[in-house]
DRENBASE-598587 format. One line per field, with one value per residue: x, y, z of N, C-alpha, C, O in turn. Coordinates in pm, whole numbers, plus 50000, padded with zeros to 5 digits. Atoms other than C-alpha are relative to their C-alpha. Layout:
<rs>
n_c1	c(X/...)
n_c2	c(Y/...)
n_c3	c(Z/...)
ca_c1	c(X/...)
ca_c2	c(Y/...)
ca_c3	c(Z/...)
c_c1	c(X/...)
c_c2	c(Y/...)
c_c3	c(Z/...)
o_c1	c(X/...)
o_c2	c(Y/...)
o_c3	c(Z/...)
</rs>
This chain:
<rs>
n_c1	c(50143/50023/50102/50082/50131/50043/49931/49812/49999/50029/49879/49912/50031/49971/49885/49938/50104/49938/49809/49967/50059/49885/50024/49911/50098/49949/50085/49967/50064/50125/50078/50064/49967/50074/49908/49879/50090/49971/49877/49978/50118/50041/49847/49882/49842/49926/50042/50068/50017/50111/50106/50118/50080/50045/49970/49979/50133/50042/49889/50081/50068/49960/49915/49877/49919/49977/50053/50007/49941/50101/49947/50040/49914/50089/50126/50006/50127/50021/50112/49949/49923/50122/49974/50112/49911/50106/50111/50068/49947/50013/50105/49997/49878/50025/50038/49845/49853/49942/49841/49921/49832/50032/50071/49987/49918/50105/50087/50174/50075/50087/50076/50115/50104/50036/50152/50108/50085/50056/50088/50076/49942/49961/49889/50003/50077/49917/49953/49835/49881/49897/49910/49921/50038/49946/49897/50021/49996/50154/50140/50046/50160/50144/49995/50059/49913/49925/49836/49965/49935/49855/49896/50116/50003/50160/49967/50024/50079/50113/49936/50046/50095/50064/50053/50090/49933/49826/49950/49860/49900/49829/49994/50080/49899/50040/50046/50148/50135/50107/50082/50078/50142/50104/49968/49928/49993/49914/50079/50035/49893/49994/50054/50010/49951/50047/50101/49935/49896/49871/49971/50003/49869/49948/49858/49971/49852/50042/49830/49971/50002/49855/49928/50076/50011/49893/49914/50163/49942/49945/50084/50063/49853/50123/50134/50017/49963/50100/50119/49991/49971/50159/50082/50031/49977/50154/50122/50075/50126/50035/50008/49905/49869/49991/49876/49995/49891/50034/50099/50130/49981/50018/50093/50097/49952/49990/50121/50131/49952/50038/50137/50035/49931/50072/50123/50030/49974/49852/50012/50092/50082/49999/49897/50029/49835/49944/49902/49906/49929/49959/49928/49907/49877/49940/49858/49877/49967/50017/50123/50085/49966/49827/50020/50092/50126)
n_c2	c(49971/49883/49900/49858/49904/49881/49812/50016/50002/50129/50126/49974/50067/50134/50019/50047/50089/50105/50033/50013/50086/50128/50045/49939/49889/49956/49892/50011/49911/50031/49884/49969/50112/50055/50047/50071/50079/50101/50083/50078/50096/50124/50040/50055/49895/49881/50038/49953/49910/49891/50059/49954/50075/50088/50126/50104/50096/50115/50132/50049/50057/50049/50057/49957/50020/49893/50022/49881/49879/49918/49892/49969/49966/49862/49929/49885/49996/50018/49970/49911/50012/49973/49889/50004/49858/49890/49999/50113/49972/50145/49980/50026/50137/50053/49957/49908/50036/49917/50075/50012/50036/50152/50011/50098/49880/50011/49920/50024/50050/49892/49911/50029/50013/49854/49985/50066/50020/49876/49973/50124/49957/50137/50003/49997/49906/49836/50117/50043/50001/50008/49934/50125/50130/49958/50060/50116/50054/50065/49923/49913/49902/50039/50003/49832/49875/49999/49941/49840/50035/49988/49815/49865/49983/49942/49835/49956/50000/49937/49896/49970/49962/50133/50092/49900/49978/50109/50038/49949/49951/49907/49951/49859/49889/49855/49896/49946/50012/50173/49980/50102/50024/50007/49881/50048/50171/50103/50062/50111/50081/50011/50060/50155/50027/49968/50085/50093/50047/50007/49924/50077/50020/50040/50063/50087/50091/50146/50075/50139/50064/50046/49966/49961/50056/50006/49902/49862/49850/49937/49917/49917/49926/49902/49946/49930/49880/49991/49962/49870/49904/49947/49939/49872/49919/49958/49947/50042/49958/50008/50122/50132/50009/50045/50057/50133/50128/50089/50090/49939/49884/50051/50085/49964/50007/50135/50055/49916/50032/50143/50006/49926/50092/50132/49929/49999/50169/49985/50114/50079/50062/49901/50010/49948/49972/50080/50157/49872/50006/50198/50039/49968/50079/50137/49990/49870/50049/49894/49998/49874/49846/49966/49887/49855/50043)
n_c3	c(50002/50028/49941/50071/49898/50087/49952/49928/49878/49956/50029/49941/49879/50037/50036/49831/49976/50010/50012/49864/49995/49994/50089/50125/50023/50145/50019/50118/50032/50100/50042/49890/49890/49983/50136/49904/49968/50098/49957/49900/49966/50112/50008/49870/49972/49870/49885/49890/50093/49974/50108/50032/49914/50091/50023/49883/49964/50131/50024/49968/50072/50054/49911/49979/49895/49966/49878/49917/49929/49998/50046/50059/50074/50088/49988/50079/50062/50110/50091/50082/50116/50103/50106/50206/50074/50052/49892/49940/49879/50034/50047/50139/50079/50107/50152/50087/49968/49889/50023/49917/50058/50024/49932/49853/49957/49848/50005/50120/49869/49951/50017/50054/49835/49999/50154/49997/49888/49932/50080/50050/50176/50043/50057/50131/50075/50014/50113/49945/50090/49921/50104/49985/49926/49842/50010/49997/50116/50038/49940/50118/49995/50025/50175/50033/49952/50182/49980/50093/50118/49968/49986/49913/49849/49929/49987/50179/50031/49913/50016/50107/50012/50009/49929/49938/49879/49972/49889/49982/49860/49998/50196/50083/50031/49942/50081/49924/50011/49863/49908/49923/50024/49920/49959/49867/50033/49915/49881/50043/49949/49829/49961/50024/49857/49869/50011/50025/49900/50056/50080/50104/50035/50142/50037/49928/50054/50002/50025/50055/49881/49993/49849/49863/49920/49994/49948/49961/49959/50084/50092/49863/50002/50106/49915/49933/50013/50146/49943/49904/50052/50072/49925/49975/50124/50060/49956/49935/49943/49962/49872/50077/50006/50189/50031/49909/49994/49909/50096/49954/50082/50156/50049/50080/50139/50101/50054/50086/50077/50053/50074/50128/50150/50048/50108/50114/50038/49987/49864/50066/49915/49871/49932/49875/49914/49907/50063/49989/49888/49977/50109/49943/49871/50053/50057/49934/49862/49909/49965/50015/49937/50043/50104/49952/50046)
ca_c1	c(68130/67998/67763/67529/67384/67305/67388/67732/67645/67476/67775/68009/67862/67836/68164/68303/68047/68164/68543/68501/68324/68613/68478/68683/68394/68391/68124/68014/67886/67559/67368/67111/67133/66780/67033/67195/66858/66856/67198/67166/66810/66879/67305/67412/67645/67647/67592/67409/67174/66971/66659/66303/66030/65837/66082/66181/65823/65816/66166/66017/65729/65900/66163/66487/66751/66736/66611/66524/66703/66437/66605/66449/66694/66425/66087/65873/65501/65355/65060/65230/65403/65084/65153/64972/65082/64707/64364/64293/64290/64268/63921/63985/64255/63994/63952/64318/64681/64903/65269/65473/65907/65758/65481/65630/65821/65714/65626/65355/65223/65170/65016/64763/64659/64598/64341/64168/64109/64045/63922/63732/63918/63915/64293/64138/63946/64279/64480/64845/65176/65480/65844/66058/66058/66098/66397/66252/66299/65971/65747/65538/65264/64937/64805/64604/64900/65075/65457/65548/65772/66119/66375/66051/66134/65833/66015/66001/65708/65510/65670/65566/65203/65214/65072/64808/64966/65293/65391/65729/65980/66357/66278/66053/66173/66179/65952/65680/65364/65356/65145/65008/64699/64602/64511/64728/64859/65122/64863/64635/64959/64973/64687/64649/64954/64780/64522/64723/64990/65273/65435/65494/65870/66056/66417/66482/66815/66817/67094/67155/67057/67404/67581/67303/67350/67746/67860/67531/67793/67875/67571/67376/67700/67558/67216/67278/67482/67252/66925/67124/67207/66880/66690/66861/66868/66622/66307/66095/65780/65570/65314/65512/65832/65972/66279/66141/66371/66288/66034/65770/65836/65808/65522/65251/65421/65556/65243/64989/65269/65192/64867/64828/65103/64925/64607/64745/64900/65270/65290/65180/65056/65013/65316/65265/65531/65564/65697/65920/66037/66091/66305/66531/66621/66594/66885/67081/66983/66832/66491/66234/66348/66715/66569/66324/66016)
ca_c2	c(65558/65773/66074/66310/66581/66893/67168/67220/67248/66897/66747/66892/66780/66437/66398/66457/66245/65976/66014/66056/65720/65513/65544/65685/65949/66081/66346/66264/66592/66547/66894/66934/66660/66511/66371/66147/65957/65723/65584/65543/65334/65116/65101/65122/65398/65589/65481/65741/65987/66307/66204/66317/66186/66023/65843/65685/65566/65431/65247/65112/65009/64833/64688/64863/64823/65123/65282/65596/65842/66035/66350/66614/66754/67041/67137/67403/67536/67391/67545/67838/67612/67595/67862/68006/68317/68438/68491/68126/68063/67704/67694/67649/67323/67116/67075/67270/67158/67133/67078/66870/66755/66388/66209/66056/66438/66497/66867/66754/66494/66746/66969/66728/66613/66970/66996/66674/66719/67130/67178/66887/66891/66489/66445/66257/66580/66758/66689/66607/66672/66488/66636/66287/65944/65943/65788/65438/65233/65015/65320/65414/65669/65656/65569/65925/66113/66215/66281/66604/66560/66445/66776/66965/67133/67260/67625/67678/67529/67690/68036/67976/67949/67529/67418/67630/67584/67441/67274/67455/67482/67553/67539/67833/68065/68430/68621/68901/68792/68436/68422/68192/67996/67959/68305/68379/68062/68082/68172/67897/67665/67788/67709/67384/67334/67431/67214/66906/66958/66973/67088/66926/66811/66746/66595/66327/66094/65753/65495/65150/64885/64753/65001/65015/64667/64652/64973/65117/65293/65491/65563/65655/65859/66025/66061/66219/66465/66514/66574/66814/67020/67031/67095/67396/67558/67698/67895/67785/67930/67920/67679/67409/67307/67287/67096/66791/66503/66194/65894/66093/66398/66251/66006/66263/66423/66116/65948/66220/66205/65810/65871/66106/65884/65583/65797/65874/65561/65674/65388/65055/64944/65153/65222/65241/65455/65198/64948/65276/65231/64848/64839/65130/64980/64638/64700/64943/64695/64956/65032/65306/65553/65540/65764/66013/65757)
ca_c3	c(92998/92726/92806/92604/92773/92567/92828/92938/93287/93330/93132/93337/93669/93502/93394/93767/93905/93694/93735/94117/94089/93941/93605/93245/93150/92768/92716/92344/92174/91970/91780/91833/92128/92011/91691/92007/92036/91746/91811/92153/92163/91811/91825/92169/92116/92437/92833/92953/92699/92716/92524/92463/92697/92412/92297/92598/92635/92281/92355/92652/92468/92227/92437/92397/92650/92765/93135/93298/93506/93654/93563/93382/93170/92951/93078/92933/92873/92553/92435/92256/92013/91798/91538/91242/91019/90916/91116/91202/91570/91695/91643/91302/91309/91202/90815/90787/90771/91070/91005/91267/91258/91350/91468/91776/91841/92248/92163/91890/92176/92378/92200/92030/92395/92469/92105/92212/92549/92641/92267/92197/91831/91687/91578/91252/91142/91105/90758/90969/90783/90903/90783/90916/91082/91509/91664/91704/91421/91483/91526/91186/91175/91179/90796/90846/90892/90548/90494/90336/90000/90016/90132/90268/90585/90819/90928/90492/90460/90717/90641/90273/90349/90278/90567/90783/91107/91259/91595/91678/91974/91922/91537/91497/91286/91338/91145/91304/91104/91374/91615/91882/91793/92119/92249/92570/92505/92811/93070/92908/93002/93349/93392/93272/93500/93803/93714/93649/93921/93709/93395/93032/93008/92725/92786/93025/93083/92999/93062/92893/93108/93032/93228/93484/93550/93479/93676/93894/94113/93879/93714/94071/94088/93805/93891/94179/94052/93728/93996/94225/93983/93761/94042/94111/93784/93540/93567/93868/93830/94072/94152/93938/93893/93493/93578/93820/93947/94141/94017/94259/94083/93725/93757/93673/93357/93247/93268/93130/92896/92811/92793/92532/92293/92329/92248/91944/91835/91911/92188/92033/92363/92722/92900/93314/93520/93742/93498/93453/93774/93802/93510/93625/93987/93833/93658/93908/94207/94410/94606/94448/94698/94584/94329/94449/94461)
c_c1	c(49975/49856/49944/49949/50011/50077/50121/50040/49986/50115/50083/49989/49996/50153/50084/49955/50093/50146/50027/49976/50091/49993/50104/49873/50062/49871/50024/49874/49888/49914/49943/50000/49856/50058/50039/49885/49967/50111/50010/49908/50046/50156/50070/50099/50014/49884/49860/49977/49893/49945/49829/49918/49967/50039/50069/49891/50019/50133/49990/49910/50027/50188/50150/50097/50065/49891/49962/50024/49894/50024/49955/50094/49922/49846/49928/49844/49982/49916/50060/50137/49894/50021/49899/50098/49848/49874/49955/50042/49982/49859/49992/50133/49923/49969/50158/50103/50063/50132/50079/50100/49915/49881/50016/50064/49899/49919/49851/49908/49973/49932/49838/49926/49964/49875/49921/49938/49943/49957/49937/50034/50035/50132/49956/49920/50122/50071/50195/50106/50165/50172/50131/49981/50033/50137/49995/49976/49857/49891/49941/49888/49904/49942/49934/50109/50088/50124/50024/50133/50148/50066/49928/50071/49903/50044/49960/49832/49848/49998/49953/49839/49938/49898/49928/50033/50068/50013/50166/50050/50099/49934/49942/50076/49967/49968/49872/49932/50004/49971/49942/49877/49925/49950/50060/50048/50089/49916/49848/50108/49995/49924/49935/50133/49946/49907/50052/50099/50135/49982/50040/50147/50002/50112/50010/50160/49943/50115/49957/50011/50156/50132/49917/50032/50171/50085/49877/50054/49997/49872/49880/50107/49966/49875/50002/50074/49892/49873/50030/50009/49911/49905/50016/50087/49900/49930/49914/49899/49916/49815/50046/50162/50067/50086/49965/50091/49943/49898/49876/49951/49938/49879/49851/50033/50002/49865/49839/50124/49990/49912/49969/50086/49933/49869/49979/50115/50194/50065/49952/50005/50066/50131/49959/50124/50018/50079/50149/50169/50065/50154/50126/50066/49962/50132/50121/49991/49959/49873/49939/50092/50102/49991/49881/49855/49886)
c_c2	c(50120/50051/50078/50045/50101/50075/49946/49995/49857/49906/50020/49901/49781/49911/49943/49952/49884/49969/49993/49864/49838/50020/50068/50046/50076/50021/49995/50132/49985/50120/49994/49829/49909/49861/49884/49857/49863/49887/49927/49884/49896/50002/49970/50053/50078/49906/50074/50160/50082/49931/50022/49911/49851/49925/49917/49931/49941/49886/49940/49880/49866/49925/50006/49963/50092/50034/50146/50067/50071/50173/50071/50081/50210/49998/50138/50018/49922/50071/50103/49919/49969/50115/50027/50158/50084/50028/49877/49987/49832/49937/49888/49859/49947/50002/50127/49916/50024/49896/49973/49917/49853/49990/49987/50173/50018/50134/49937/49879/50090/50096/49918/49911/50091/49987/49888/50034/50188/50024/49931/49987/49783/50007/49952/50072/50108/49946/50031/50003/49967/50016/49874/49903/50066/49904/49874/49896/49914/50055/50056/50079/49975/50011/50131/50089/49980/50079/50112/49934/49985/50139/50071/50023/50054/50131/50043/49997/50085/50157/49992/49986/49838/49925/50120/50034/49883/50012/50016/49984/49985/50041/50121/50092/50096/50072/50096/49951/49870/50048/49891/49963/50042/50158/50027/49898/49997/50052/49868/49872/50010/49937/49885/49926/49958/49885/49852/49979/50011/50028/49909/49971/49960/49912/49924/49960/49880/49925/49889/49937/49904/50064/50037/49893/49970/50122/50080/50078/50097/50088/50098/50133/50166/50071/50092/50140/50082/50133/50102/50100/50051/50026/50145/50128/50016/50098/49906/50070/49969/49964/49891/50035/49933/49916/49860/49864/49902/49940/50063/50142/50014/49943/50086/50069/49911/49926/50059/49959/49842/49978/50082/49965/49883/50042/50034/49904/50065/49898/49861/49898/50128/49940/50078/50064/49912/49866/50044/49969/49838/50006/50076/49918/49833/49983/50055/49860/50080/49996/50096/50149/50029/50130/50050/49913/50033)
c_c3	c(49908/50044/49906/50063/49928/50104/50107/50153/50113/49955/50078/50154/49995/50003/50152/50071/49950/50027/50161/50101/49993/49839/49868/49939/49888/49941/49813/49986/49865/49949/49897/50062/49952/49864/50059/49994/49940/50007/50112/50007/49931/49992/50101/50007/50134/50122/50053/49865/50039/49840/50029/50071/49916/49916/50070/50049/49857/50056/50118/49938/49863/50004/50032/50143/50039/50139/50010/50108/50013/50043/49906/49951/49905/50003/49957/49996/49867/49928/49908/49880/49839/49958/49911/49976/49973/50118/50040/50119/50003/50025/49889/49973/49973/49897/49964/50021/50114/49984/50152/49967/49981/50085/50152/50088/50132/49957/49925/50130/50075/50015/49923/50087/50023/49885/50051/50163/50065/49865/49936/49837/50003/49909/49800/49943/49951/49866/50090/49872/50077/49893/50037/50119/50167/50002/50020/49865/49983/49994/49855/50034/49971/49843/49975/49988/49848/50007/49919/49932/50069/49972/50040/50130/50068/50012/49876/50014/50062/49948/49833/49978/50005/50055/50116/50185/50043/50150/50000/50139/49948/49848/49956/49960/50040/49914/50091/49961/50122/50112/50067/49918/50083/50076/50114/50046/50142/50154/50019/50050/50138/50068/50004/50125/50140/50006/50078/50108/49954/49878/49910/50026/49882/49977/50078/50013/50018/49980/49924/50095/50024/50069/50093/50063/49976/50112/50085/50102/49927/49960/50093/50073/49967/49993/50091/49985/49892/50123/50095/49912/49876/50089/50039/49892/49930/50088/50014/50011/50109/49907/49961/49946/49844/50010/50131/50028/50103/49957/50083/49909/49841/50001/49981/49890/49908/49996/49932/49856/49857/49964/49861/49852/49978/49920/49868/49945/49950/50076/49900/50132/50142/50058/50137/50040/50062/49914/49995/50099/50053/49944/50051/50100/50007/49955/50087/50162/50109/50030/49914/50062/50004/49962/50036/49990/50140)
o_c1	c(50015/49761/50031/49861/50129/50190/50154/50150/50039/50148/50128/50062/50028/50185/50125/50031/50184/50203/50129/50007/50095/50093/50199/49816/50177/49813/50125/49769/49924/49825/49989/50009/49866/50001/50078/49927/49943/50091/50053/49959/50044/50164/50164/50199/50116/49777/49764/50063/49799/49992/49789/49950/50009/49970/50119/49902/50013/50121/50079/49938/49941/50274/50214/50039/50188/49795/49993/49931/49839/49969/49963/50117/49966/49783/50000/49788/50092/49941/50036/50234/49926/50019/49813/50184/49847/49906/49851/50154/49966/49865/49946/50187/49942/49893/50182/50089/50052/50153/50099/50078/49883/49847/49933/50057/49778/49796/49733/49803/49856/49886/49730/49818/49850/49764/49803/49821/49854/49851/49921/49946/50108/50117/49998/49857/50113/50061/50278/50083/50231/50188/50233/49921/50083/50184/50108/49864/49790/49783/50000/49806/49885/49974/49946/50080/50121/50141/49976/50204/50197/50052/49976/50112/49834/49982/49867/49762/49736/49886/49919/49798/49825/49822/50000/50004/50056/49998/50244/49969/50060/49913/49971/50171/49871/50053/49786/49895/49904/50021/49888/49821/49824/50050/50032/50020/50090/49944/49802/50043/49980/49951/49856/50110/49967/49907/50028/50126/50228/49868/50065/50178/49911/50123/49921/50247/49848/50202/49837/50091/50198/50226/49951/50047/50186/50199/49838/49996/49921/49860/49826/50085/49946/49858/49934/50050/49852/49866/49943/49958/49921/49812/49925/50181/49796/49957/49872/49875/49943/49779/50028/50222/50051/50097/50059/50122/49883/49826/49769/49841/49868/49810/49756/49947/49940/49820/49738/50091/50003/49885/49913/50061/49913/49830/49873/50215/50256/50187/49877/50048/50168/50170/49921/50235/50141/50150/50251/50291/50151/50256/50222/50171/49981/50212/50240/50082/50029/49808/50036/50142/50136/50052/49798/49771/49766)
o_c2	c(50230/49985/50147/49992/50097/50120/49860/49969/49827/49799/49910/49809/49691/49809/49835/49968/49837/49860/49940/49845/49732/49978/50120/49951/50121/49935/50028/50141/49975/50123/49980/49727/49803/49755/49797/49741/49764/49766/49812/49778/49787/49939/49892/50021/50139/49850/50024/50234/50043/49888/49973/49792/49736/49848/49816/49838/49818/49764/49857/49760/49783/49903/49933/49910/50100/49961/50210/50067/50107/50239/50006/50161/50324/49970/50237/49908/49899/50081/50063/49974/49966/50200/49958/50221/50207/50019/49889/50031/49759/49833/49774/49828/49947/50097/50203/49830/50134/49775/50064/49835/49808/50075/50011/50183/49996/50125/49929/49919/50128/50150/49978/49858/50082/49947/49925/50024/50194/50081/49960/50007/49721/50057/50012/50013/50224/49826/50117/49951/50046/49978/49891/49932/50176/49844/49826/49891/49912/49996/50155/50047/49895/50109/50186/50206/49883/50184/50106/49851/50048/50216/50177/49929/50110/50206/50122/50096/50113/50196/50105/50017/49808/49845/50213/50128/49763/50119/49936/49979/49966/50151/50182/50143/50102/50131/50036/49882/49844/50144/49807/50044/50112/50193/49932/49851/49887/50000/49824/49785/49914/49860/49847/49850/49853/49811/49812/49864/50009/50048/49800/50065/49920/49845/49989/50013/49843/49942/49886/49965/49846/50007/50134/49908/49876/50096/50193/50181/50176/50210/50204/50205/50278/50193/50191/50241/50196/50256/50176/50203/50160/50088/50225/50208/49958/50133/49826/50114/49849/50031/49800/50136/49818/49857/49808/49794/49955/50015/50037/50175/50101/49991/50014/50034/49895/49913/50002/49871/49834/49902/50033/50001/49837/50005/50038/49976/50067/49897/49890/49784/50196/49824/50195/50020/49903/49771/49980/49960/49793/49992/50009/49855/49762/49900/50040/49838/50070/49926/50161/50250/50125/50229/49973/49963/50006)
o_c3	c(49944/50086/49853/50131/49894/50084/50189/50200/50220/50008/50109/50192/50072/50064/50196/50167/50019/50021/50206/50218/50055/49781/49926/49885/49887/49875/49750/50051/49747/50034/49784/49993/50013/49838/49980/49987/50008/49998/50122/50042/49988/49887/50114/50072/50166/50102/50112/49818/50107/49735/50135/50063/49930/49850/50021/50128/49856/50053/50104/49932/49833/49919/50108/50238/50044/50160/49909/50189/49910/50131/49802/50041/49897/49901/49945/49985/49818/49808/49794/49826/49720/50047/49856/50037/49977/50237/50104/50145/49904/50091/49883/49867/49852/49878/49870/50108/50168/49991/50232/49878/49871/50167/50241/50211/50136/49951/49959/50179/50063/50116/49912/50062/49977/49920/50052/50199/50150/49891/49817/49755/50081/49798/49701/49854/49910/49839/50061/49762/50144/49777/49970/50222/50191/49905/50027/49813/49879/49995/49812/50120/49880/49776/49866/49963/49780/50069/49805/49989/50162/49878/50080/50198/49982/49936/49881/50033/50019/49914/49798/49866/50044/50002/50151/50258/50020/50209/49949/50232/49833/49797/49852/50019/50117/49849/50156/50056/50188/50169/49995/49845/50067/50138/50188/50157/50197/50262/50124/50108/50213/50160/50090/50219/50202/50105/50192/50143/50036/49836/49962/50098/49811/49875/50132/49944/50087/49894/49895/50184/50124/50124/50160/50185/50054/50152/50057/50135/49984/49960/50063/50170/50014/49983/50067/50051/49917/50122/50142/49956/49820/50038/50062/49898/49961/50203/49930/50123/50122/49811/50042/49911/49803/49903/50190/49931/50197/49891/50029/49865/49789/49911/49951/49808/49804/49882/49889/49776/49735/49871/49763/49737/49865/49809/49805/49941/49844/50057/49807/50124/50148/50062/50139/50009/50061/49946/50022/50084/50129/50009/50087/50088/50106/49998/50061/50242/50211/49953/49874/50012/50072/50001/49988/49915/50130)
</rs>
């Protein structure tokens, strides 16, 4: 069974999970781990992969053979990945540039749900700059959205003035002049939280329904080691929880999540959690409440 998991803690627990299971467990190393995503959805190289919300709803959507572990792997505020370098606040995104890695990338979904719905900002008033494809091979961008030159990178380009503001997380570089758009952008987050009930995620796991339905010892094995041990790790702010596990847990993330890709034509048709949930313990043989429903 191979495994990607970015942090050394979740692979670990995996690993002995699977080997205590019956299984031959072989932790494949992927950097940055979102690199793993491509391979696993459209090749079928690995059992069991840490992978980005939004594109586990597109491969879903477009019918991969792939499932969900309702394991949250990397949760996080969003609003403070809206950047700028000069006096524009986000006010001013429409009628300016706003550089993001890809369209389908989860941060940029969740930050351009955020602009349409608390700043009434129309996505096609903004001029969009995308710096490479997502990891779904059938997914193209919207014909508004325009690719930045072959070899551009967004950290450069943003940092040279190209593009008027940039959707960042790990990538931001480190220079003083950046600055939030949003003002107080991470008690703006909180409280959109509070609102909402829950908190943006970012990383998920997702198996291959081929060892879900060839080996689902094994991979509930997994799971359960995965969800004990992301639950009690990270920063738990209080009144939400960044690192959620269990399909009760997930189904309002993940599905504000669905909504705001289909909204902007990252999805090419609505994806329900509950199909979510079919598909998983379709494959594994199991009830809902195997897994935290």
């Amino acid at each position: 069974m191979k495994i990607v998991l970015g942090r050394d803690d979740l692979a670990a627990v995996a690993l002995t999970a699977a080997l205590d299971a019956g299984a031959t467990p072989e932790r494949v190393e992927v950097k940055p781990v979102n690199k793993a995503s491509r391979p696993f959805l459209n090749d079928g190289s690995f059992d069991v992969c840490e992978i980005p919300v939004v594109t586990l709803l597109q491969a879903v959507a477009y019918d991969k053979p792939v499932a969900l572990l309702p394991v949250t792997v990397l949760g996080r505020f969003q609003h403070q990945t809206l950047v700028t370098l000069g006096g524009l606040g986000v006010g001013d995104v429409p009628g300016h540039s706003v550089g993001v890695r890809s369209w389908s990338q989860t941060t940029g979904v969740w930050l351009r749900g955020f602009l349409t719905e608390q700043y009434g900002i129309a996505l096609s008033d903004v001029e969009w700059r995308t710096y490479e494809d997502g990891h779904v091979d059938e997914h193209a961008d919207p014909s508004w959205v325009k690719r930045a030159p072959e070899g551009a990178k967004l950290p450069k380009d943003f940092l040279d003035g190209k593009v008027d503001f940039g959707i960042m997380g790990n990538e931001l570089p480190a220079d003083d002049r950046i600055r939030t758009a949003i003002p107080d952008a991470l008690d703006v987050a909180e409280d959109w939280a509070l609102r909402k009930g829950f908190a943006p995620i970012n990383h998920v796991v997702g198996v291959s329904l081929s060892a879900a339905g060839s080996d689902p010892k094994t991979v509930l094995a997994v799971y359960d080691a995965l969800a004990e041990a992301a639950a009690a790790t990270g920063p738990v702010p209080p009144p939400v929880e960044l690192n959620p596990v269990g399909f009760a847990a997930l189904r309002g993330p993940v599905s504000e999540a669905a909504r705001y890709a289909y909204e902007q034509g990252v999805l090419p048709r609505p994806v329900e959690f509950d199909e979510l949930v079919e598909r998983t313990c379709g494959a594994l043989g199991v009830p809902s409440s195997r897994l935290g429903a």
